[in-house]
NUTORLO-849874 format. One line per field, with one value per residue (C-alpha): z, y negated, x negated; residue in one letter. Coordinates in Angstrom, 1 decimal. Example, Ala and Ser with C-alpha at 12.3 -4.5 7.8 and 13.67 -1.06 7.14 Angstrom:
2
Z = [7.8,7.1]
Y = [4.5,1.1]
X = [-12.3,-13.7]
rest = [A,S]
***
This chain:
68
Z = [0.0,-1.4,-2.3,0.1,-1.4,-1.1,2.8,5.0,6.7,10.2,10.7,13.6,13.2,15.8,18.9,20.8,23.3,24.1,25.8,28.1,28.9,26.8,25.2,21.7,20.4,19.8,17.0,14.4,16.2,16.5,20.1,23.2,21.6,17.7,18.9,21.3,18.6,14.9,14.4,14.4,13.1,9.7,6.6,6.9,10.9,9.5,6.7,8.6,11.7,8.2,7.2,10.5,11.4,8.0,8.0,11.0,9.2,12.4,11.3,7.7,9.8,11.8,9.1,7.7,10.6,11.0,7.5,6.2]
Y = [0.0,-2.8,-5.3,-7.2,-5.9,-2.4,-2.9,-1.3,-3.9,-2.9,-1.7,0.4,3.7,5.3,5.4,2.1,1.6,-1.7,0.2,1.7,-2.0,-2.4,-6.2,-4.6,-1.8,1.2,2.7,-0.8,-3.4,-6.0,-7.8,-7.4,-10.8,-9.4,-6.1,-7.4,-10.6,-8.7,-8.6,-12.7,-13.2,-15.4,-13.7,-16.1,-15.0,-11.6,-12.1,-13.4,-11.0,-8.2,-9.9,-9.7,-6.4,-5.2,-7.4,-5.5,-2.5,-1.0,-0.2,1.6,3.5,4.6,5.5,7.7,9.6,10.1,11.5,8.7]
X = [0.0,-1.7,0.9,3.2,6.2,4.7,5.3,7.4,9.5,8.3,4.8,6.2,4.6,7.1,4.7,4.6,2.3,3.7,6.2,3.4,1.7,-0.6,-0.9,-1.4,0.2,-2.4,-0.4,0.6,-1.9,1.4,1.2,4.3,5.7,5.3,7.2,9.8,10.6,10.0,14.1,14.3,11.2,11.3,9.7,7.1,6.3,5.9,3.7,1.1,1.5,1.3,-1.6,-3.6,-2.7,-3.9,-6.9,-8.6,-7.6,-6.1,-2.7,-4.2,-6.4,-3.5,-1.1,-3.9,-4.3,-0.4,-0.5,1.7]
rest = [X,X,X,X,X,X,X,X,X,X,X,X,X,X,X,X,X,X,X,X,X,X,X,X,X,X,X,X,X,X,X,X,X,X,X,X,X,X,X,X,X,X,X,X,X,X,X,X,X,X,X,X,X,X,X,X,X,X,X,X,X,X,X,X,X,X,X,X]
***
């Protein structure tokens, strides 16, 4: 998935270790805020948050090892 349209709209990978405290979610790399405010974030909110989490290559790496 190279292309923004080629995203998912959630980067929720199904394990969130928000839930467990952690600041930043091991499994898609979004922070508490990201997770708990993605459903009224504007397009333009999650573009960026998109762009982070797949700059540091975090959430690809995940995916991968999910075999998604």
């Amino acid at each position: 998935m190279s292309h923004k349209h080629d995203l998912p709209d959630s980067p929720c990978l199904g394990f969130c270790t928000t839930a467990l405290g952690d600041e930043v979610c091991k499994s898609c790399g979004r922070t508490f805020e990201e997770v708990c405010q993605w459903i009224t974030m504007t397009p333009e909110q999650k573009a960026v948050t998109w762009q982070r989490i797949r700059q540091n290559g975090w959430w690809d790496q995940q995916r991968k090892a999910k075999g998604l």
